[in-house]
C-alpha positions in Angstrom: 24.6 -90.1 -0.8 24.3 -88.1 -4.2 21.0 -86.5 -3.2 22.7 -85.0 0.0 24.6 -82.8 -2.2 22.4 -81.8 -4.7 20.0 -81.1 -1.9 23.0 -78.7 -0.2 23.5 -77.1 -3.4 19.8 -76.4 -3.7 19.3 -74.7 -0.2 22.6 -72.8 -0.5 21.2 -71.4 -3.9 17.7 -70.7 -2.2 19.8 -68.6 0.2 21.5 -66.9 -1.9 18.7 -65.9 -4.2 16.7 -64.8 -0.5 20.2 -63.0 0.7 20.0 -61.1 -2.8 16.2 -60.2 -2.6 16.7 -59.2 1.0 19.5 -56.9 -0.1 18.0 -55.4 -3.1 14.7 -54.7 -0.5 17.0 -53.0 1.8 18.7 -50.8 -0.8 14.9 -49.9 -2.4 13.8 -49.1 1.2 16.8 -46.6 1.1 16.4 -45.3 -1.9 12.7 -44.3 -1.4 14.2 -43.3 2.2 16.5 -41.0 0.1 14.1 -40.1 -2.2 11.9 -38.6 0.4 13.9 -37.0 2.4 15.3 -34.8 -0.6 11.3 -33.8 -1.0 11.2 -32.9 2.2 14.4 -30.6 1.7 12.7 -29.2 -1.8 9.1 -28.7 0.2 11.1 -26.6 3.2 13.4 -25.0 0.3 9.7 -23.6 -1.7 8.3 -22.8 1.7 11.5 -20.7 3.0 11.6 -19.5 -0.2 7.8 -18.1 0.0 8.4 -17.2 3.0 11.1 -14.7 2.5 9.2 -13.6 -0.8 6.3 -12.7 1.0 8.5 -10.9 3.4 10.4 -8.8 0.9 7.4 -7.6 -0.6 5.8 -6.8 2.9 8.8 -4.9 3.3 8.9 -3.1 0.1 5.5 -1.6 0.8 6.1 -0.6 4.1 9.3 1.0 2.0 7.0 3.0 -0.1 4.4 3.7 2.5 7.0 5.4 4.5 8.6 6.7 1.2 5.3 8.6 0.4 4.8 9.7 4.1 8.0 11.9 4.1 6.9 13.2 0.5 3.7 14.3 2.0 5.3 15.7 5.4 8.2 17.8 2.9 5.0 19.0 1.2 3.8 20.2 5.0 6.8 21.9 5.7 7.2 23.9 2.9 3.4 24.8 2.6 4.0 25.9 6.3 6.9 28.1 5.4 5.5 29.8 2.2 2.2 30.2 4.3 4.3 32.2 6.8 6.1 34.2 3.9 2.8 34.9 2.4 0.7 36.0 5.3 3.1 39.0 5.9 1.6 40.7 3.5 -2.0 42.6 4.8 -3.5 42.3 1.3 -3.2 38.6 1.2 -4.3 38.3 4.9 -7.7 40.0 4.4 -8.4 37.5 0.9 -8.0 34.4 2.7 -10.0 35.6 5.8 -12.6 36.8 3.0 -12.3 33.4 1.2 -13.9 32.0 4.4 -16.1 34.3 5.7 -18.2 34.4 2.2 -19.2 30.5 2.4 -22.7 31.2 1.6 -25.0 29.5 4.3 -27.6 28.4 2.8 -27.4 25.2 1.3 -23.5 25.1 2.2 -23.1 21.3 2.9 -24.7 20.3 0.2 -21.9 22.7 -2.2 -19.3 20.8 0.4 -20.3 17.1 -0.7 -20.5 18.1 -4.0 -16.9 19.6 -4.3 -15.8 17.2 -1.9 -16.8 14.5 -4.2 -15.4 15.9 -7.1 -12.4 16.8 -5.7 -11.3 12.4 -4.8 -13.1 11.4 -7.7 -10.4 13.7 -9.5 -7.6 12.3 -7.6 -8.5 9.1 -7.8 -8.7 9.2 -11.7 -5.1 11.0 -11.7 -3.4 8.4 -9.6 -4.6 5.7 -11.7 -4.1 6.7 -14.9 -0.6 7.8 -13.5 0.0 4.4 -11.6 -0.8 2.4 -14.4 1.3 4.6 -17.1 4.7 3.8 -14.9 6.1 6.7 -16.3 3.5 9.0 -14.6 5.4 8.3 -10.9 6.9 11.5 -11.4 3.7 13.1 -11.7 2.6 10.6 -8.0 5.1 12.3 -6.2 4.4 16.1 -7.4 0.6 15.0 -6.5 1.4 13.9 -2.8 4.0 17.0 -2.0 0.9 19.3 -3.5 -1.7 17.5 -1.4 1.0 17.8 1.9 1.2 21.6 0.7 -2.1 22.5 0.5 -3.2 20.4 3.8 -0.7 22.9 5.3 -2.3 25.9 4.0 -5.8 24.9 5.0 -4.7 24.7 8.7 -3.0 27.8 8.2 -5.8 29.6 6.8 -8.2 28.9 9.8 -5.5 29.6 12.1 -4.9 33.3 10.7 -8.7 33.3 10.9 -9.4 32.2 14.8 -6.6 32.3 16.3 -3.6 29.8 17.4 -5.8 28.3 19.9 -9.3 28.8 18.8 -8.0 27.9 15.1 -5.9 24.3 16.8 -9.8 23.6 18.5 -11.3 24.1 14.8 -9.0 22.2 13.1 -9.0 19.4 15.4 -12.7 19.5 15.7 -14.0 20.0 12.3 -11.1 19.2 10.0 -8.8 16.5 11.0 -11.8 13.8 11.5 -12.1 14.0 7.7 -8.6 15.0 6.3 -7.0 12.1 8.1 -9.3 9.3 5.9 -8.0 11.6 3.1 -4.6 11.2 3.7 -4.2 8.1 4.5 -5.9 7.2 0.7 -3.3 9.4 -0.9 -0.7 7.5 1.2 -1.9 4.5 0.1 -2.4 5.1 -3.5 1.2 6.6 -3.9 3.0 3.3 -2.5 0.3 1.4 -4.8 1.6 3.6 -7.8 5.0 3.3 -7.2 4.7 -0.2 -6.6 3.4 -0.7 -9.6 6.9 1.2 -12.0 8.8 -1.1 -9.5 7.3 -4.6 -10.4 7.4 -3.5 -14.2 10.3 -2.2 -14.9 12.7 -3.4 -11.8 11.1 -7.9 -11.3 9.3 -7.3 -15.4 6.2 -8.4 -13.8 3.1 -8.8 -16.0 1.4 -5.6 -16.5 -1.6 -7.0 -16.4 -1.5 -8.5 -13.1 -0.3 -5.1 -12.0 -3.2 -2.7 -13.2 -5.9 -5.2 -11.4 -3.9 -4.7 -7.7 -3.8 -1.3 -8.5 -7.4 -0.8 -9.5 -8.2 -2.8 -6.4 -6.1 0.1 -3.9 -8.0 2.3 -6.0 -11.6 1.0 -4.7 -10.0 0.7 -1.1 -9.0 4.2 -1.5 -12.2 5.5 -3.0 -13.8 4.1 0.3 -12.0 6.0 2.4 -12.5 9.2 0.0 -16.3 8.8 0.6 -16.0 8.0 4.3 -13.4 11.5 4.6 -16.4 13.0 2.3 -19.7 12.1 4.8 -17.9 12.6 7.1 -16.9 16.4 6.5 -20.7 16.8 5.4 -21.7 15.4 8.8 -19.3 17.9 10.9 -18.6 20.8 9.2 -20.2 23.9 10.5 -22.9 25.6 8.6 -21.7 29.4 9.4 -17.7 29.5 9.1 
């Protein structure tokens, strides 16, 4: 009769102690469930958040891209206009037509790729130093007006030479296939410069960091220099 107490008192404790172990299982279990789940939240939090980073810059380029386009288009526009203005004198029409007519012909692509070379290697030196200085965007943009402006008096030229519609045929023929690797280098190499001021002075990025993606545009643009280069060798006419 005494043991059938004791013996209750035991199992009830044994219950107790499995009740408590089963509960402090459950409240681990939901912990860890807890846990996880607020990883989950920080992993989808970084990955939104690289997301939209990624995005922003994507957008910042295009930005500049764009940015430099219009610079280069206002240097069309007013190379087009103080063509115009020039031409109307008969003294400046009879130099330019004499600029092109005394191409020598012997030897002439050769002196083409050779001051065709030059020429990129030139700009390509200038919008690097200037990229990398920051303070040398002023100087970026000046670069990609002068380059719109002159692109606009080279058309022009060959136009007061042959003619609105034999000069269009020319240009198309023997110029654009060339001048549009060209520009789209500059184009690229004045978003790269600007881009690099931007992540300096606006996010204090690491300078560092900044001249190696710039040097990098550089070689992509130095490509598409040499391609615009062979490319006027290949097509240009002997005999202007």
């Amino acid at each position: 009769m005494i043991a059938e107490p004791i013996i209750k008192n035991n199992q009830n404790f044994y219950m107790r102690e499995i009740i408590e172990n089963t509960g402090k299982k459950e409240s681990c279990k939901d912990e860890n469930k807890e846990s996880n789940r607020e990883r989950i939240l920080e992993r989808k939090n970084v990955k939104i958040k690289t997301k939209n980073t990624s995005k922003e810059k994507k957008e910042e380029l295009v930005n500049l891209k764009f940015f430099a386009i219009i610079i280069f288009i206002i240097g069309i526009v007013v190379g087009s206009i103080s063509y115009r203005l020039l031409i109307e004198d008969p003294i400046i029409q009879e130099d330019i037509i004499d600029t092109f007519s005394k191409i020598p012909d012997e030897n002439v692509k050769n002196d083409i790729i050779e001051k065709s070379l030059l020429g990129n290697i030139k700009i390509l030196i200038i919008f690097w130093v200037a990229g990398i200085s920051i303070v040398g965007t002023p100087l970026i943009l000046i670069l990609c007006f002068y380059k719109g402006f002159s692109t606009a008096f080279v058309i022009g030229a060959f136009l007061l030479k042959y003619g609105f519609i034999q000069g269009n045929i020319f240009v198309f023929k023997h110029i654009f296939p060339y001048y549009i690797f060209k520009i789209l280098g500059i184009i690229i190499l004045t978003a790269s410069s600007l881009k690099v001021s931007l992540n300096v002075l606006k996010e204090k990025k690491d300078i560092r960091y900044e001249i190696i993606r710039h040097s990098l545009v550089t070689i992509i643009s130095s490509l598409l220099f040499l391609i615009s280069s062979l490319i006027e060798f290949k097509i240009m006419p002997t005999n202007l």
